[in-house]
C-alpha positions in Angstrom: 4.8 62.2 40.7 1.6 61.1 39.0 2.5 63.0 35.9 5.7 61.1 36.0 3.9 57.5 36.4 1.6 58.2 33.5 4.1 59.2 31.3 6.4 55.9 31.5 2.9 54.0 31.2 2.1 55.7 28.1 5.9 55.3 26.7 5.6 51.2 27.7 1.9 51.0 25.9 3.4 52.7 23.2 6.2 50.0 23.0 3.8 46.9 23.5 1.4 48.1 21.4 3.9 48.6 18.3 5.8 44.9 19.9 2.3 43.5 19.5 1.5 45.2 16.2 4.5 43.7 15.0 4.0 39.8 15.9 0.1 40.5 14.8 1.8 41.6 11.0 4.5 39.2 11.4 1.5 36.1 11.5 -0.5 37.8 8.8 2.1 37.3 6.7 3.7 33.7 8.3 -0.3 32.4 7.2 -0.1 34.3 4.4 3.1 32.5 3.0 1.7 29.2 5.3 -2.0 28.8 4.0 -2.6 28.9 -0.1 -5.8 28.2 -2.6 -6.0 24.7 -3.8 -5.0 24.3 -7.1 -7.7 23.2 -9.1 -5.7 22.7 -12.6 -7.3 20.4 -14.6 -4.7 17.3 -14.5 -4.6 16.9 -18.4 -3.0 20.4 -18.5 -0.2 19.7 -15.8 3.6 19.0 -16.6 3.3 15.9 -14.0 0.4 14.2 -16.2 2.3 15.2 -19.4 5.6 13.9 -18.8 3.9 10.7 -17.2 1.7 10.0 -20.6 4.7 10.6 -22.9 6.6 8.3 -20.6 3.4 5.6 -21.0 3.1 6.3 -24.4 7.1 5.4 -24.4 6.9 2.4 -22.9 3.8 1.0 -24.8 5.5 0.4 -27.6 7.8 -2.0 -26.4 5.4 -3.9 -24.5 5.4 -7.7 -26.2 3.8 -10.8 -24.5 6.0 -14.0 -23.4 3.7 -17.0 -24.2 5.1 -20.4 -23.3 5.7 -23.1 -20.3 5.3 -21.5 -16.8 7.9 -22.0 -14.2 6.8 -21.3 -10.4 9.3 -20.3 -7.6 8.4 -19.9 -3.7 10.2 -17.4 -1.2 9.9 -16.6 2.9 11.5 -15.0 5.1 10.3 -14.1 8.7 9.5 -10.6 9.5 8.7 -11.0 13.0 10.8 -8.7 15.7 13.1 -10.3 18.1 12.1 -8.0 21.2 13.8 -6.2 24.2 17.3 -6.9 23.0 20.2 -4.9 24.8 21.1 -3.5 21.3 19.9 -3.1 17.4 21.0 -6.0 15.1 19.2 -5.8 12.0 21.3 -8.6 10.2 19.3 -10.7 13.1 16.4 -8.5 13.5 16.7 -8.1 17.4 16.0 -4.5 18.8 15.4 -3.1 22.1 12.2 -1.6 21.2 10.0 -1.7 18.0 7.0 0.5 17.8 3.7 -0.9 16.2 2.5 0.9 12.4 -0.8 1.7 12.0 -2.9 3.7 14.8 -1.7 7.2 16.1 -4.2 6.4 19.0 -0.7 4.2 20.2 1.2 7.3 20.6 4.4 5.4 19.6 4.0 2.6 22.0 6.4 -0.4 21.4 5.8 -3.5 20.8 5.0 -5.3 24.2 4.9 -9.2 22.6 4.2 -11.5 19.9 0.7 -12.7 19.6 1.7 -14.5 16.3 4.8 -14.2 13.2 4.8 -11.8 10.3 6.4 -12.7 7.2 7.1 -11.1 3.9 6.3 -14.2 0.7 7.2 -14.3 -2.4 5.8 -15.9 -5.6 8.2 -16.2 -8.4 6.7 -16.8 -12.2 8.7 -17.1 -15.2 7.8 -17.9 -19.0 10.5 -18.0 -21.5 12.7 -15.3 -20.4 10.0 -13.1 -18.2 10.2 -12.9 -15.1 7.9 -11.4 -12.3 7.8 -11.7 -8.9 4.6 -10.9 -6.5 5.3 -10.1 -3.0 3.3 -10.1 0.1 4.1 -8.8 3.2 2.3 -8.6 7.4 3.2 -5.1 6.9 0.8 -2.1 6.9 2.1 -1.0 3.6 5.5 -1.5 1.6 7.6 1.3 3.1 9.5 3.9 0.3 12.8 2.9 2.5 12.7 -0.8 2.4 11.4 -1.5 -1.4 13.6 1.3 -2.1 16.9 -1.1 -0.1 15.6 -4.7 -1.7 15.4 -3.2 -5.1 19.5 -2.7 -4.5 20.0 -5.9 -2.9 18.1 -7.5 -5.9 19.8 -5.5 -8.6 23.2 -6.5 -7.0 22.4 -10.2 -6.6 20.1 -11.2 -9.6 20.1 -8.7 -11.9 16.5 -7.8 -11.6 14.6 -4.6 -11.6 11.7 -2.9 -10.0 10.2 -3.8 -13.5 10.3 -7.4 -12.3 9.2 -7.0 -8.7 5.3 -6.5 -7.9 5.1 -5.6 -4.1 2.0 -5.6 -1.8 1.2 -5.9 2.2 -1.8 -7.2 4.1 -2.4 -4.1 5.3 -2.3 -5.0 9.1 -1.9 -2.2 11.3 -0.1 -4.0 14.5 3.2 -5.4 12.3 6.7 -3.8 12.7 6.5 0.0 12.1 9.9 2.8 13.0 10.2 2.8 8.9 9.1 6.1 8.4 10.4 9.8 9.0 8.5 12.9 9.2 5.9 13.9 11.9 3.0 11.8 10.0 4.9 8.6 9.3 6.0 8.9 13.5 2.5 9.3 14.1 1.7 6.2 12.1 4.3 4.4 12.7 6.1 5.5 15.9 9.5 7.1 15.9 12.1 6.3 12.8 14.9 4.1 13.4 16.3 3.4 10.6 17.8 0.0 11.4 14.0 -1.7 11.1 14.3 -0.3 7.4 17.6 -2.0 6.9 16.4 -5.4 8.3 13.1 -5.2 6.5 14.8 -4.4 3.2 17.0 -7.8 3.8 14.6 -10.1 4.5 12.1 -8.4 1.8 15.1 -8.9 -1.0 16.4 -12.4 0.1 12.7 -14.2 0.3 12.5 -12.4 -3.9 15.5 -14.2 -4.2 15.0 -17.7 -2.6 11.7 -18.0 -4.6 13.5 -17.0 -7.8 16.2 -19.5 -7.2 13.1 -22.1 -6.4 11.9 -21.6 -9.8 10.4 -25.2 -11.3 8.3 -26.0 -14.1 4.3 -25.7 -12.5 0.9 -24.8 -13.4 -1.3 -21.7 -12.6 -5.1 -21.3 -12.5 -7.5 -18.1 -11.3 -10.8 -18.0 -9.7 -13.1 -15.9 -8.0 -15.7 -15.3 -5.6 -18.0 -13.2 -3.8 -17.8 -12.7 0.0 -20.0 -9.5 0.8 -20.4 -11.1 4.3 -16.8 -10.0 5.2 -16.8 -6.7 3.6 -18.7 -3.5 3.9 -18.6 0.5 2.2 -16.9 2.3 5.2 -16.7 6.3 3.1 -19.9 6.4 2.6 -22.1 3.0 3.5 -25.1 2.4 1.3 -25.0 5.6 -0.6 -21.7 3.6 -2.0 -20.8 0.6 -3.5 -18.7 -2.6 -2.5 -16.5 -4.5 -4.3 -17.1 -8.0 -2.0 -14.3 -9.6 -5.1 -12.1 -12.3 -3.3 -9.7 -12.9 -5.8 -7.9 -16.5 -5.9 -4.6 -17.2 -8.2 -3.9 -21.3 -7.4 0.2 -22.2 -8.1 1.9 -25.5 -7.8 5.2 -27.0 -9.2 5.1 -30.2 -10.8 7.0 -31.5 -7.8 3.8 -31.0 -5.7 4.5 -28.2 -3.6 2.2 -25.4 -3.7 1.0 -22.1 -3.4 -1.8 -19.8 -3.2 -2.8 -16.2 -3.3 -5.8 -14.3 -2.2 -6.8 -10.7 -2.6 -9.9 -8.9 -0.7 -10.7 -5.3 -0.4 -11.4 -5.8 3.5 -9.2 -3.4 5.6 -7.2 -5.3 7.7 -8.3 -3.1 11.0 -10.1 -5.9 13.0 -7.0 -5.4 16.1 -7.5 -1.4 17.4 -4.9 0.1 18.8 -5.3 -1.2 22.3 -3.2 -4.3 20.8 0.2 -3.5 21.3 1.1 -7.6 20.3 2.7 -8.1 16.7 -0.3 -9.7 14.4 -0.9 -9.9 11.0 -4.6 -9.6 11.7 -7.5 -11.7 9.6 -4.9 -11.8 6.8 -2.7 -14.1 9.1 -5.4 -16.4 10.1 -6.4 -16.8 6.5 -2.8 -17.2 5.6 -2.1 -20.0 8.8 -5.8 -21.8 8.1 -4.7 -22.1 4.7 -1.1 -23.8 5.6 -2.3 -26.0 7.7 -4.5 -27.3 5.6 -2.6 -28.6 2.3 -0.6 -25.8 1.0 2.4 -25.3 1.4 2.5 -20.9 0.9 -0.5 -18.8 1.0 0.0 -15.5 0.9 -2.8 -12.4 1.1 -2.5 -9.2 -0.6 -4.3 -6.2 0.4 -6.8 -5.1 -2.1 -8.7 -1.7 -3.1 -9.0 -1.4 0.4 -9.4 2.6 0.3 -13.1 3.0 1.0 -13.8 -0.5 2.8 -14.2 -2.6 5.8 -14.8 -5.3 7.2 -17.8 -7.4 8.8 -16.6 -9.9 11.5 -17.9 -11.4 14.9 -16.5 -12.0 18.2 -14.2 -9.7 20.4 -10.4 -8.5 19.4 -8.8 -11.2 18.0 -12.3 -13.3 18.0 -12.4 -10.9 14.9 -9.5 -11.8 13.3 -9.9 -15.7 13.3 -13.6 -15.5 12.1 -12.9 -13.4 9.1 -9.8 -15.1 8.2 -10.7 -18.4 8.4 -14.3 -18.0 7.4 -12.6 -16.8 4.3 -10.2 -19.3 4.1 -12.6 -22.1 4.2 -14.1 -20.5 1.0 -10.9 -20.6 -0.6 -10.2 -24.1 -0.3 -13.6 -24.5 -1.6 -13.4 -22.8 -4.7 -9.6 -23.4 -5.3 -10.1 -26.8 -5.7 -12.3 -26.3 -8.6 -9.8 -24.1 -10.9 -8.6 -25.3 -13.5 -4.6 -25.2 -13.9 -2.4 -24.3 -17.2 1.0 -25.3 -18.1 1.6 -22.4 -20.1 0.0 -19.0 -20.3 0.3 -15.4 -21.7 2.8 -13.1 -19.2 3.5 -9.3 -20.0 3.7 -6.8 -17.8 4.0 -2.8 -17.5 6.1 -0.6 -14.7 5.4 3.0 -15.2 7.0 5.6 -12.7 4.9 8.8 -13.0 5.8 12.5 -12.1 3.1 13.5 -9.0 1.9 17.1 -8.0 3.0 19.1 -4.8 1.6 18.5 -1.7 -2.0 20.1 -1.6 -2.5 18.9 2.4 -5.8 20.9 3.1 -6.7 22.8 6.4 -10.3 23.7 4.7 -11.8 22.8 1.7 -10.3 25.4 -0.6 -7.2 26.3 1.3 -3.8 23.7 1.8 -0.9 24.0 4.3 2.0 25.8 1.7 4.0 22.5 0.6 7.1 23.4 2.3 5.7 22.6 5.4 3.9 19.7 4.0 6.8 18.4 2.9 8.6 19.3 6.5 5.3 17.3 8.0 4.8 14.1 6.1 7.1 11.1 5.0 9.4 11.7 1.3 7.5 9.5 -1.0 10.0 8.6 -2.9 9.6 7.1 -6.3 6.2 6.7 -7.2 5.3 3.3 -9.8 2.3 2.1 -11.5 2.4 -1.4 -12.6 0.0 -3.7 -14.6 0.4 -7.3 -15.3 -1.2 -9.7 -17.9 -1.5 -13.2 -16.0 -3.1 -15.1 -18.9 -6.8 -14.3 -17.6 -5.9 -11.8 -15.3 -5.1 -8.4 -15.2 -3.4 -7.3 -12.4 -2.6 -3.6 -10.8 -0.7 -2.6 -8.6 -0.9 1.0 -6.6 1.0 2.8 -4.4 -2.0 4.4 -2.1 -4.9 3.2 -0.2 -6.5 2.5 -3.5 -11.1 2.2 -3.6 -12.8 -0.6 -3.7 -15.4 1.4 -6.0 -13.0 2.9 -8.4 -11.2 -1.1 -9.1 -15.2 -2.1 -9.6 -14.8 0.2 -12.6 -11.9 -1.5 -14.5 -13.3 -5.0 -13.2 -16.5 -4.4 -15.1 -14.5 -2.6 -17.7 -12.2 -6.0 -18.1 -14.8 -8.5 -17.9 -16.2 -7.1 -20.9 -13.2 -8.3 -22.9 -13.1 -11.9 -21.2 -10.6 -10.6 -18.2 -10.6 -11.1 -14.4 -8.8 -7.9 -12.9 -7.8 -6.8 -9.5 -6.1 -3.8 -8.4 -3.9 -4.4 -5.0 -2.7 -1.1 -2.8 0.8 -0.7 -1.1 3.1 -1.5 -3.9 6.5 0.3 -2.4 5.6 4.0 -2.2 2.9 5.5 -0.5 0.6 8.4 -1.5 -1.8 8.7 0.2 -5.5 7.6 -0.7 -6.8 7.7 -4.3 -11.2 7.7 -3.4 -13.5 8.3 -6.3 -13.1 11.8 -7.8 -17.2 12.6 -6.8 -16.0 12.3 -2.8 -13.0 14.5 -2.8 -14.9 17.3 -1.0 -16.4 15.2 1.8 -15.1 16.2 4.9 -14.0 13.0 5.7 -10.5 11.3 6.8 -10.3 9.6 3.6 -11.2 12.4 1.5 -9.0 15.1 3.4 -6.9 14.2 5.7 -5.5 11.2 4.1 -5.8 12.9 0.2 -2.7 14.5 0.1 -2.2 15.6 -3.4 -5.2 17.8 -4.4 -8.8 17.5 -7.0 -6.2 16.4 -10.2 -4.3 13.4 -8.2 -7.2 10.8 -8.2 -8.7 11.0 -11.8 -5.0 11.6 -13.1 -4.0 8.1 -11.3 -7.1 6.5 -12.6 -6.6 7.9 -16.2 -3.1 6.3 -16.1 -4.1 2.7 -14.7 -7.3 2.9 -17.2 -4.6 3.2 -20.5 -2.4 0.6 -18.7 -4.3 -2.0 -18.6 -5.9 -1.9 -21.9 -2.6 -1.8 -22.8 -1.0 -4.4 -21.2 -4.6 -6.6 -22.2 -4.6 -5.5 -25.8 -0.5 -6.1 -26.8 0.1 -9.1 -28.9 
């Protein structure tokens, strides 16, 4: 009988052993297919850069300058939830639960109130027969779905293009999230429902079109100035460098009413995610300081915030007001000293570039194989640079959480030609964020869990912006 026992033990090793080898050889070659080397292809020699540069070099040449009388239009909509609603309306934007964007730390929580209104804002500017609209919007970036859904609705209703549209958010991360698939945009931005895309694509394309239709003969100044109380290197601290730049464009029609915008580099992260409140963070308390105060609009658009962020006092949204006002009461001081033109210089480029694979990485030489990155993250969408000449300015916008050190380079690089230039992040696609090329191998969040293209991505981007805006400064 013992004989007998040992025997069917030894035929059932046999079998787990060989059931075992084969999951064991099945893994080896699931990682095998599921983890490859980084591709370290110099960017200059890849199809993406090449198609992108001949579609630049396209372009270029039929870039011409519309000089003449300025016209100024002004456009809001709200963007703020209507909460715990028996049923979705996104003509109305009620919903029976909206999750906050922002901090996976909220695990998808929804919204629980409204500490205080988001809006998107629009700044319409025409000369001759150019026309270009800036956006701003208490969003955490310009979601792929909703620029992709007002672009329509604009085409439809106006006739204008992306080409004419310059989008941007504050960057706040406790405004209305659900706009994003994929397990990383859930995680970011709780689960998708595709109905806050819809509404957010409505009110995004009818404040563009209000402003346009508000259009009115006006005047248009720019200043500047330094706030390096507010801001700080948050990559690297002071092995880095900090662009403190709080950029300030001054509009007003002749009939009085008035606008202005603000840029800053400041991350808008002042709220954690123990706020489960709508707020558009120091942004909104800059922008609400600002409108009670004599103007009629002011709207705030996320700068180079990639590598920075911010200095503030107090507790939770003690934060917020002292950063946003603080900065709010330089603006009104240094706004009221720039000079304003009746007619100016207005050209503009809209480039879409070709982008690599995903090159997600689980170490610093090995990525995740991009069909699962793909399967993992949010679709991107279609991916645009855009540069515009604002008579003194130069202006950039990016579709990534774009470094505060990197726009220092084509400030400085500007200035040298008698230009102020900004670069502003979140401009209706999202990839990620584009760091100085001499960080990529920290082991950092910015550097490896949020650079999601690979080494080539970052100096490719800052090749392309670099030729943009000489061109778009240089055209006659």
């Amino acid at each position: 009988m013992g004989r007998f026992f040992f025997f069917i033990f030894n035929v059932m090793l046999k079998k787990i052993l060989k059931v075992l080898l084969a999951i064991i050889v099945v893994i080896v070659i699931f990682l095998f297919w599921a983890i490859q080397s980084v591709d370290y292809t110099p960017y200059f020699e890849t199809a993406y850069y090449k198609s992108t540069k001949s579609r630049l070099d396209s372009i270029s040449k039929e870039i011409k300058v519309s000089k003449g009388q300025i016209q100024i239009g002004f456009g809001r909509k709200s963007i703020t939830p209507i909460l715990h609603q028996d049923a979705d309306n996104p003509l109305t934007g009620e919903f029976v639960e909206i999750p906050l964007s922002g901090y996976g730390g909220r695990k998808g929580a929804g919204a629980t109130g409204i500490h205080d209104s988001l809006f998107v804002k629009a700044v319409a500017l025409q000369t001759l027969d150019k026309i270009v609209v800036l956006v701003g919007s208490d969003l955490l970036i310009m979601p792929p779905d909703v620029s992709k859904l007002a672009d329509e609705l604009l085409e439809k209703a106006t006739g204008l293009t992306r080409e004419n549209i310059f989008y941007s958010a504050t960057h706040t991360h406790s405004s209305v999230g659900a706009w994003s698939e994929g397990t990383i945009g859930e995680l970011f931005g709780g689960a998708y429902n595709p109905n806050a895309a819809l509404w957010l694509g409505q009110q995004v394309s009818e404040a563009i079109i209000e402003a346009v239709g508000d259009l009115r003969p006006g005047k248009i100044g720019f200043g500047n100035f330094h706030a390096s109380d507010f801001v700080r290197n948050r990559l690297v601290g002071e092995h880095g460098t900090v662009n403190d730049d709080f950029l300030i464009i001054s509009a007003e029609q002749d009939s009085g009413k008035n606008a202005v915008l603000g840029s800053f580099d400041a991350h808008a992260t002042t709220l954690g995610d123990w706020n489960l409140e709508t707020s558009a963070d120091y942004p909104g308390y800059w922008q609400r300081k600002l409108e009670n105060s004599g103007f009629d609009m002011a709207v705030f658009f996320a700068g180079s915030v990639g590598s920075h962020s911010y200095i503030s006092q107090g507790e939770k949204f003690e934060k917020s007001m002292y950063i946003g006002e603080a900065l709010a009461d330089s603006v009104m001081k240094y706004a009221a000293q720039i000079p304003l033109k009746d007619s100016i210089n207005l050209s503009s480029i809209t480039l879409k570039i070709d982008y690599p694979e995903f090159q997600f990485r689980v170490t610093d030489g090995l990525r995740l194989n991009p069909t699962i990155a793909n399967a993992l993250f949010p679709v991107v969408g279609d991916v645009y640079l855009q540069s515009i000449l604002l008579d003194s300015l130069v202006w950039t916008t990016t579709p990534s959480d774009f470094s505060g050190e990197t726009a220092l380079v084509y400030k400085n690089a500007m200035a040298t030609k008698g230009y102020r230039a900004m670069v502003t992040s979140f401009n209706g696609a999202y990839t990620g964020y584009i760091i100085p090329c001499k960080y990529y191998h920290l082991n950092a969040y910015e550097s490896r869990m949020m650079n999601w293209f690979g080494p080539g991505y970052n100096p490719f981007i800052n090749h392309m912006i670099g030729e943009m805006i000489e061109t778009v400064s240089s055209v006659q």
